[in-house]
mmCIF file of the N, C-alpha and C atoms, coordinates in Angstrom:
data_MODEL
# 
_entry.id   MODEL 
# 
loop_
_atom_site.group_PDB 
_atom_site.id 
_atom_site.type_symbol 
_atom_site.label_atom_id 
_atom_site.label_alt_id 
_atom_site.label_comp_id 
_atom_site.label_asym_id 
_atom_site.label_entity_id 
_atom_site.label_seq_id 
_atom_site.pdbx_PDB_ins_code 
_atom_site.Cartn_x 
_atom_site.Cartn_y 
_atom_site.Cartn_z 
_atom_site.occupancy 
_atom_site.B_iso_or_equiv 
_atom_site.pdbx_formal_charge 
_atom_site.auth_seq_id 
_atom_site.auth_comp_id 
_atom_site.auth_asym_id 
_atom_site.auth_atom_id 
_atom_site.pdbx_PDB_model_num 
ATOM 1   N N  . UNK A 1 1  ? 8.646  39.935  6.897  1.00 0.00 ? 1  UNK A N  1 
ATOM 2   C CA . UNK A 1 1  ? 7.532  39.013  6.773  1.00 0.00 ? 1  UNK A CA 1 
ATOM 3   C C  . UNK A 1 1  ? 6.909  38.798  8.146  1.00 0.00 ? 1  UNK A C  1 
ATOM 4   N N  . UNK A 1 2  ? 5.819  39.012  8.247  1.00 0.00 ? 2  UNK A N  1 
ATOM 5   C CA . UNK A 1 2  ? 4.861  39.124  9.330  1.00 0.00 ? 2  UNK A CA 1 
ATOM 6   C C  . UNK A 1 2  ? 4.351  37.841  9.564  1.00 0.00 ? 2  UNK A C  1 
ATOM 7   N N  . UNK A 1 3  ? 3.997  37.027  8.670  1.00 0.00 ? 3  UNK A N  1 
ATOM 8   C CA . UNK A 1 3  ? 3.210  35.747  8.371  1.00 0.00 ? 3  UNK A CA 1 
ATOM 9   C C  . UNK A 1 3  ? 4.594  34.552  8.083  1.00 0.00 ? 3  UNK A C  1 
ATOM 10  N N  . UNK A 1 4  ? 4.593  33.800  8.536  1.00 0.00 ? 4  UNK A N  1 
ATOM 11  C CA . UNK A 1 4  ? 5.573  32.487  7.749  1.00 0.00 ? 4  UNK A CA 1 
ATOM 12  C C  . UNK A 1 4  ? 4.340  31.341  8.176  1.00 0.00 ? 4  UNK A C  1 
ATOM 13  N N  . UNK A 1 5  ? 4.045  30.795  6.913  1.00 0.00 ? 5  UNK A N  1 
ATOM 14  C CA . UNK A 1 5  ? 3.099  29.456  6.853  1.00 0.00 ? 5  UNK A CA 1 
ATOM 15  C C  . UNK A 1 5  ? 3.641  28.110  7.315  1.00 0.00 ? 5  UNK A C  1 
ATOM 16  N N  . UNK A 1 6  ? 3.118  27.442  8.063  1.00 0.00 ? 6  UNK A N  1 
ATOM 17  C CA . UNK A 1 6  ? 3.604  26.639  9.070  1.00 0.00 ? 6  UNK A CA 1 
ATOM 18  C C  . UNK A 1 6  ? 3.466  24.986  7.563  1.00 0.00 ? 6  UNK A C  1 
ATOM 19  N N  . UNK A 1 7  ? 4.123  24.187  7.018  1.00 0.00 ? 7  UNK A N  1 
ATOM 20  C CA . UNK A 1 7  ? 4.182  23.380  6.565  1.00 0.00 ? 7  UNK A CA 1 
ATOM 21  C C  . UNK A 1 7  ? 4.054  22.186  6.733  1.00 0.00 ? 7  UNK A C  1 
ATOM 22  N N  . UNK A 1 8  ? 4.310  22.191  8.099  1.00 0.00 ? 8  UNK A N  1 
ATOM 23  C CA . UNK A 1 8  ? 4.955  20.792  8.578  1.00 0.00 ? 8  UNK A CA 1 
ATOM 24  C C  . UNK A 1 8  ? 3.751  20.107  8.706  1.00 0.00 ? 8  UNK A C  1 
ATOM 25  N N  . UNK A 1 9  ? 2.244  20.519  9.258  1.00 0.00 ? 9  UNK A N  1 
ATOM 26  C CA . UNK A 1 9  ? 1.543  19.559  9.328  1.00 0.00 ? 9  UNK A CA 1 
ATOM 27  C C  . UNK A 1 9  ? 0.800  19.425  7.606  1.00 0.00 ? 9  UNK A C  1 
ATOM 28  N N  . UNK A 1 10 ? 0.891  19.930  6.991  1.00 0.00 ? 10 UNK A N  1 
ATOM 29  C CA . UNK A 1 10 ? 0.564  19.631  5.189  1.00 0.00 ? 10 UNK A CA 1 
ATOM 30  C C  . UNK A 1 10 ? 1.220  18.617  5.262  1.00 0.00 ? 10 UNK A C  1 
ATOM 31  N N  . UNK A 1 11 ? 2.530  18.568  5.023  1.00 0.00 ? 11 UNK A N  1 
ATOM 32  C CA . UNK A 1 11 ? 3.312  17.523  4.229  1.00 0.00 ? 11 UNK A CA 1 
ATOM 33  C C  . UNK A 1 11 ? 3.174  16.191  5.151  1.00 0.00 ? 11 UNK A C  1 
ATOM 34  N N  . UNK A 1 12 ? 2.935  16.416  6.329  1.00 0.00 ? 12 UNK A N  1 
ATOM 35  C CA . UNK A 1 12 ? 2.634  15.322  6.985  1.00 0.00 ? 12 UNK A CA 1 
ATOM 36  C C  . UNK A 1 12 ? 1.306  14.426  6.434  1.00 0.00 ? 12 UNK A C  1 
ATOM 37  N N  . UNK A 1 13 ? 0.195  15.479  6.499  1.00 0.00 ? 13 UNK A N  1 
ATOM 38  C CA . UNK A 1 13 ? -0.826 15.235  5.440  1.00 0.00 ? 13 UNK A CA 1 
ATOM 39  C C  . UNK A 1 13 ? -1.165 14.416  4.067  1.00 0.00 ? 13 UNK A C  1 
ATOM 40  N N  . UNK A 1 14 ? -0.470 14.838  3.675  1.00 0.00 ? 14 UNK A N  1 
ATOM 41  C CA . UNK A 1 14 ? 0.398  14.626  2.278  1.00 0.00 ? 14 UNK A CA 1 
ATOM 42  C C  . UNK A 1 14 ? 1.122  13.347  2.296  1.00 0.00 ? 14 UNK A C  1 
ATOM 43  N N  . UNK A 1 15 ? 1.879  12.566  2.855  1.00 0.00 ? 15 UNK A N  1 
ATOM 44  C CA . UNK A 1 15 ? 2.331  11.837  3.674  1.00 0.00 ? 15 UNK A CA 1 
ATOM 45  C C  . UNK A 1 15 ? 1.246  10.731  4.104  1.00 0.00 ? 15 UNK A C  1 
ATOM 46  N N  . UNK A 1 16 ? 0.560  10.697  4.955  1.00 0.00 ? 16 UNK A N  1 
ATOM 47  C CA . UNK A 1 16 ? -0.851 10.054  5.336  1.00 0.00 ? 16 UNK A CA 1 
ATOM 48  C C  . UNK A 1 16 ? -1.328 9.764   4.214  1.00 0.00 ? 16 UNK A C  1 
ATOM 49  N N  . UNK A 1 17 ? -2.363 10.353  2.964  1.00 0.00 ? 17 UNK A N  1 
ATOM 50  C CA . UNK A 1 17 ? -2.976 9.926   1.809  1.00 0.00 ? 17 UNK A CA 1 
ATOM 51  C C  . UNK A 1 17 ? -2.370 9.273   1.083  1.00 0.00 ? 17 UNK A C  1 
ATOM 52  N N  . UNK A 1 18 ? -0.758 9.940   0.774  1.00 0.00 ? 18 UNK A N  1 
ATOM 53  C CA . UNK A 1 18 ? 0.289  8.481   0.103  1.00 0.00 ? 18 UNK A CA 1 
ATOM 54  C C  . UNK A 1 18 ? 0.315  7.065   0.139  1.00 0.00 ? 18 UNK A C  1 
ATOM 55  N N  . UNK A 1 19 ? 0.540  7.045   2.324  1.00 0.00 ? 19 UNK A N  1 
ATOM 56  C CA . UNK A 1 19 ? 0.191  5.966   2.337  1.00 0.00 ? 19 UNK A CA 1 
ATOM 57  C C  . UNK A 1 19 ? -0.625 5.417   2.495  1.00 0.00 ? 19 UNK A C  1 
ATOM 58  N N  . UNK A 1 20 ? -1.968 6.026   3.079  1.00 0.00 ? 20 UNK A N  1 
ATOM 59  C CA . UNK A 1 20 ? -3.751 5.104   2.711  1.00 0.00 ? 20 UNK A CA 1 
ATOM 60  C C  . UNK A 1 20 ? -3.623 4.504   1.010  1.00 0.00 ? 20 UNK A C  1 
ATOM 61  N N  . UNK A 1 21 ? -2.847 5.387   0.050  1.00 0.00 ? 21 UNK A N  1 
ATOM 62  C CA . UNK A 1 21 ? -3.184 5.083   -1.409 1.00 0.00 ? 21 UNK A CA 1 
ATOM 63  C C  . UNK A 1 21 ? -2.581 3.929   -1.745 1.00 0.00 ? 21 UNK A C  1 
ATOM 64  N N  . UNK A 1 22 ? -1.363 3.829   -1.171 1.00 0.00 ? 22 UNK A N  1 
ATOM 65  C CA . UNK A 1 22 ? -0.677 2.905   -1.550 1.00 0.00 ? 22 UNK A CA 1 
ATOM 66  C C  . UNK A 1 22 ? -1.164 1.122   -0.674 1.00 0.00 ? 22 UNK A C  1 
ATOM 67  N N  . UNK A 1 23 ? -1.517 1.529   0.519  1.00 0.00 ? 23 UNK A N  1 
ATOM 68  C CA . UNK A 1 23 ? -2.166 0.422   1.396  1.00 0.00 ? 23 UNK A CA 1 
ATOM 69  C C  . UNK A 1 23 ? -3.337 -0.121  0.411  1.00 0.00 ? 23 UNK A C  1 
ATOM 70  N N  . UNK A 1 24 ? -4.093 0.844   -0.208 1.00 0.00 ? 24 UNK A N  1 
ATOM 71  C CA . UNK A 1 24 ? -5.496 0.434   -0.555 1.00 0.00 ? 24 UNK A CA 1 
ATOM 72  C C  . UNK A 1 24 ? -4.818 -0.303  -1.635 1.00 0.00 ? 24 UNK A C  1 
ATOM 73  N N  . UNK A 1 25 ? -4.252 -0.192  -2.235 1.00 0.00 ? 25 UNK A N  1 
ATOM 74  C CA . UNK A 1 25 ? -3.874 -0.548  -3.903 1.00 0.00 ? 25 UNK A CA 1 
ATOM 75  C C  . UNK A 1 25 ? -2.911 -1.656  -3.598 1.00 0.00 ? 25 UNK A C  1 
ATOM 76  N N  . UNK A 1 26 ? -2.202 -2.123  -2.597 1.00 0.00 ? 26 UNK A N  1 
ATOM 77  C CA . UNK A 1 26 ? -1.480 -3.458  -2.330 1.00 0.00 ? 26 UNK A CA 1 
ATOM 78  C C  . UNK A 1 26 ? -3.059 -4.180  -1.778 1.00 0.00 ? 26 UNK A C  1 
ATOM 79  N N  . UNK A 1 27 ? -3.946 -3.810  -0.920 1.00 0.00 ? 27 UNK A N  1 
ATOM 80  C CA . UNK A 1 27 ? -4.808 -4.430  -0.613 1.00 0.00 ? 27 UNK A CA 1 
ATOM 81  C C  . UNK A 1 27 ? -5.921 -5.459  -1.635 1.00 0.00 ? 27 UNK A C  1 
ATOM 82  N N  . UNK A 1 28 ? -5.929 -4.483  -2.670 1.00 0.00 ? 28 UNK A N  1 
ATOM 83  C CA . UNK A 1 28 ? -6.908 -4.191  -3.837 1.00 0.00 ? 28 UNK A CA 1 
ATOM 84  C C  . UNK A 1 28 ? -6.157 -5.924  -4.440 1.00 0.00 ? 28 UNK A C  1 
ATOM 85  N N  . UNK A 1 29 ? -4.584 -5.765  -4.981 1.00 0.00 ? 29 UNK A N  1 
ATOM 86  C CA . UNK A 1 29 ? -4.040 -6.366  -5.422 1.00 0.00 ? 29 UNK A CA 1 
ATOM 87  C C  . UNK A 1 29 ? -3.772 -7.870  -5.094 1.00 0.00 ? 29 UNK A C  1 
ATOM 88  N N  . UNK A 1 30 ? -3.692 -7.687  -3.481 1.00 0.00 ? 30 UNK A N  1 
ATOM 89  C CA . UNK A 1 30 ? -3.820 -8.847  -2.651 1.00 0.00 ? 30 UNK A CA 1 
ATOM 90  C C  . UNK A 1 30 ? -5.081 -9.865  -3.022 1.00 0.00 ? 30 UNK A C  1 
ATOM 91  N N  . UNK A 1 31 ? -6.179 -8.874  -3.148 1.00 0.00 ? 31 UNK A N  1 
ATOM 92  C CA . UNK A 1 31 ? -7.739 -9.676  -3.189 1.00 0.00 ? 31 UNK A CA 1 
ATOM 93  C C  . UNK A 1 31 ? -7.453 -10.551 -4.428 1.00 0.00 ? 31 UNK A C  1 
ATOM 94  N N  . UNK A 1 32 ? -7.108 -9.767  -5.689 1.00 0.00 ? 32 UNK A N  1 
ATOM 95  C CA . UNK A 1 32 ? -7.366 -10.168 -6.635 1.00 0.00 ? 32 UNK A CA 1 
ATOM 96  C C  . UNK A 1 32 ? -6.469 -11.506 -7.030 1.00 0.00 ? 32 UNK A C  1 
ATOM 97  N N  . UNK A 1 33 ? -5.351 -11.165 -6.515 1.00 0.00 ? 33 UNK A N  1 
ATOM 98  C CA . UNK A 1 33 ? -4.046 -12.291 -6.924 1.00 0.00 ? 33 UNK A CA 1 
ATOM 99  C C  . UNK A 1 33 ? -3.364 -13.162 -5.958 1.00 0.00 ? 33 UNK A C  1 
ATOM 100 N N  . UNK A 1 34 ? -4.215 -13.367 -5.185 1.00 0.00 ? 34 UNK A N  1 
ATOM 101 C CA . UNK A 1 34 ? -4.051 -13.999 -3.628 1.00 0.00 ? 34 UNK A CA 1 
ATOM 102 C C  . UNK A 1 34 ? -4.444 -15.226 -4.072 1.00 0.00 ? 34 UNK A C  1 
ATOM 103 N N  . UNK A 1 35 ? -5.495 -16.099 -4.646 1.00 0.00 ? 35 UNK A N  1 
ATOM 104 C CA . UNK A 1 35 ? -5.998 -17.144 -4.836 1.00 0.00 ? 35 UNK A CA 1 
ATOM 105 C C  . UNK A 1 35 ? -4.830 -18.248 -5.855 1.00 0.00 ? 35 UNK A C  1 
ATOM 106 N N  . UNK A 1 36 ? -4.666 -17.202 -6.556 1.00 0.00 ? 36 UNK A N  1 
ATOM 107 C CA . UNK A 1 36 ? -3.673 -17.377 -7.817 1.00 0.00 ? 36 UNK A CA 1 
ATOM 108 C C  . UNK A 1 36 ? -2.088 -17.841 -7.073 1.00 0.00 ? 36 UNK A C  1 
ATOM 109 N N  . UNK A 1 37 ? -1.618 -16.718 -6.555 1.00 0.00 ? 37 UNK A N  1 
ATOM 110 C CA . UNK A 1 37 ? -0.736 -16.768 -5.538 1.00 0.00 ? 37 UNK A CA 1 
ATOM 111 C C  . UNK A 1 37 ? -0.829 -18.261 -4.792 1.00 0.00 ? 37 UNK A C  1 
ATOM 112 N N  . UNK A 1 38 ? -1.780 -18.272 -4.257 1.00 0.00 ? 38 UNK A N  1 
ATOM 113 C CA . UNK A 1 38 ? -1.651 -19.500 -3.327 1.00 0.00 ? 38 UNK A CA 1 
ATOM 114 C C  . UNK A 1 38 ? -1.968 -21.179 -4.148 1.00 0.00 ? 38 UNK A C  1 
ATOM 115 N N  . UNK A 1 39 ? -2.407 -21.107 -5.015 1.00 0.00 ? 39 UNK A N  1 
ATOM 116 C CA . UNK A 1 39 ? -2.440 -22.181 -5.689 1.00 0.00 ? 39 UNK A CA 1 
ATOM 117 C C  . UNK A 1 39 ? -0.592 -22.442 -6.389 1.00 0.00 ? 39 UNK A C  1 
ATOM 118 N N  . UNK A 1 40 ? -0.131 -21.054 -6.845 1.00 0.00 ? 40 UNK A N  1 
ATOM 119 C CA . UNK A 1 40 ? 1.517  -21.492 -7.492 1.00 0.00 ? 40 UNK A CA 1 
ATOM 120 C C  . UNK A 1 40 ? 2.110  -22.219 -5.913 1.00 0.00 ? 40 UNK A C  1 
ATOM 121 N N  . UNK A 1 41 ? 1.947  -21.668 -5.077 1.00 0.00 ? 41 UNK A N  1 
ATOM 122 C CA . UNK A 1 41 ? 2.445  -21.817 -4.096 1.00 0.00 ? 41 UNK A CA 1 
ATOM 123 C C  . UNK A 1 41 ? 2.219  -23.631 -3.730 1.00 0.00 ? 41 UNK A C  1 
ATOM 124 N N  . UNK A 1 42 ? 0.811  -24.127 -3.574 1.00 0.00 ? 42 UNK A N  1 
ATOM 125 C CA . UNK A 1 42 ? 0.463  -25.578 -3.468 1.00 0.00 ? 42 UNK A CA 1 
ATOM 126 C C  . UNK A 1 42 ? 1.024  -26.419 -4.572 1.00 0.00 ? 42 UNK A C  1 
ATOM 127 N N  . UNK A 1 43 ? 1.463  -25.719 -5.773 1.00 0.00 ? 43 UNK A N  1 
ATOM 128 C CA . UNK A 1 43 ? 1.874  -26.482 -6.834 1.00 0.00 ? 43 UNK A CA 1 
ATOM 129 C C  . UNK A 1 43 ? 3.319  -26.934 -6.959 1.00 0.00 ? 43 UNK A C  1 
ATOM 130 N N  . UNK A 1 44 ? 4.070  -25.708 -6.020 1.00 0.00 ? 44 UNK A N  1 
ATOM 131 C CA . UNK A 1 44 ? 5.715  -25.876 -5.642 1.00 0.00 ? 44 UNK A CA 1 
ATOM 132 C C  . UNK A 1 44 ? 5.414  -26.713 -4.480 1.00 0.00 ? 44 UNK A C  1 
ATOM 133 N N  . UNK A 1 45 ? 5.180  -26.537 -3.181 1.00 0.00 ? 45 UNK A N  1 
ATOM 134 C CA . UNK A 1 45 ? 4.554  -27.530 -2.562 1.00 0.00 ? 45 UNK A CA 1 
ATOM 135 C C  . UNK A 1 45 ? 4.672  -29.212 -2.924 1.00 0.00 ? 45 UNK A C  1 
ATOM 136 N N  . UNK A 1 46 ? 3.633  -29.195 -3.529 1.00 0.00 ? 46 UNK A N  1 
ATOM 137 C CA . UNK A 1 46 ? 3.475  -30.637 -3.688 1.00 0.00 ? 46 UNK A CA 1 
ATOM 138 C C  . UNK A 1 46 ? 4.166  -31.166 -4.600 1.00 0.00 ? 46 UNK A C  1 
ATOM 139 N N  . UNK A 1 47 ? 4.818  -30.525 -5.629 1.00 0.00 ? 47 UNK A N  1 
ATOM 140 C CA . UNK A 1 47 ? 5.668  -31.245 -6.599 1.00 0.00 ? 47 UNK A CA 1 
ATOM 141 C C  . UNK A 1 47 ? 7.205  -31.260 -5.802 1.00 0.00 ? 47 UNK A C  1 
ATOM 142 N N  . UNK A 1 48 ? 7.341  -31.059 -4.646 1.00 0.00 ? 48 UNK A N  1 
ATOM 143 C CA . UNK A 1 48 ? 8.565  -31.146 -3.872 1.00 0.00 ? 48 UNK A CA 1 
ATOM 144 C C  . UNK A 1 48 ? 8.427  -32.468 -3.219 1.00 0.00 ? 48 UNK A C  1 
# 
């Protein structure tokens, strides 16, 4: 074999978009259930 294909920077690649995908989609999740979130939170809070 004359050629061997170098991998390492793909999977690194590969790797990177995983975690942009997964950042965006905790982010996404944050927006939406953050308000919600923080009101259970004032409600344990103050009933203490």
């Amino acid at each position: 074999m004359l050629y061997l294909p170098r991998e390492k920077g793909q999977g690194l690649v590969e790797y990177a978009l995983i975690l942009v995908l997964v950042a965006i989609v905790v982010i996404a999740i944050l927006l939406l259930l953050g308000p919600v979130v923080g009101n259970v939170f004032s409600n344990i809070v103050s009933n203490l």
